[in-house]
N, C-alpha and C positions, 0 to 999 in steps of 0.2 A: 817122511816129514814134510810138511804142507811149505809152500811158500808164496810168499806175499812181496810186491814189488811197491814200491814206494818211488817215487822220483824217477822212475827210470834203473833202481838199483835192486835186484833180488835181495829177499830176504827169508833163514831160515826163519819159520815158526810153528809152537809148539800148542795144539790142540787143550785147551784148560776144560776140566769139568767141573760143571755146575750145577746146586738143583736151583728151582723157583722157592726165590723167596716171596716176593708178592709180583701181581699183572695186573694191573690197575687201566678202566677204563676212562678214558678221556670224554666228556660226552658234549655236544653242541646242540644248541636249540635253533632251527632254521627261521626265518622271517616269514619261511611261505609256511610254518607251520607245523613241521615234520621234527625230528631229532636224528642225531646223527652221534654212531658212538663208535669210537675208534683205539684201539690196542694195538700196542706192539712186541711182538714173541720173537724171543733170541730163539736162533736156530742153533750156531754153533759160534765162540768163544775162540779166539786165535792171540798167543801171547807173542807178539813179534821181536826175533832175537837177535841179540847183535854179533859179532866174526866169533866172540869165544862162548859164545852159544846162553852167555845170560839175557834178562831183559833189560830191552833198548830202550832207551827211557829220550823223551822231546827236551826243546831247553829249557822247562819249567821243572822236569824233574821229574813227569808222569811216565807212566810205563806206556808202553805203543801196543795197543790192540785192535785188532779185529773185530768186528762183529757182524754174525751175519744174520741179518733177522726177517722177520716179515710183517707184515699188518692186515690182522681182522678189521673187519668197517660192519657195522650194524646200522641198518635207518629205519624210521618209522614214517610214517605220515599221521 
């Protein structure tokens, strides 16, 4: 089981699987002329768990995850 440390405190966490639902490009127009188009791809999904092994939820209520991802960049001139 993976773990993820937070504050100084280990934590178990539990690998989620996911498919794509949509990856939508972001895209900027440069001033010198060019474009610029930028994505971001989830790699792998981590549900962070608390001592009796449910999900550990912040003080609003949300669940604590993980993600680990990366970013395509595309440019043009």
């Amino acid at each position: 089981m993976p773990k993820v440390n937070i504050n100084g405190k280990d934590y178990d966490a539990r690998e989620e699987e996911f498919e794509i639902f949509r990856e939508e490009w972001s895209e900027y127009r440069l001033l010198s002329g060019g474009r610029l188009r930028l994505k971001t791809v989830v790699q792998k999904i981590l549900q962070v768990l608390d001592e009796d092994g449910k999900a550990l939820m912040d003080e609003q209520g949300e669940s604590v995850m993980f993600v680990k991802h990366g970013s395509i960049i595309s440019s043009t001139r």
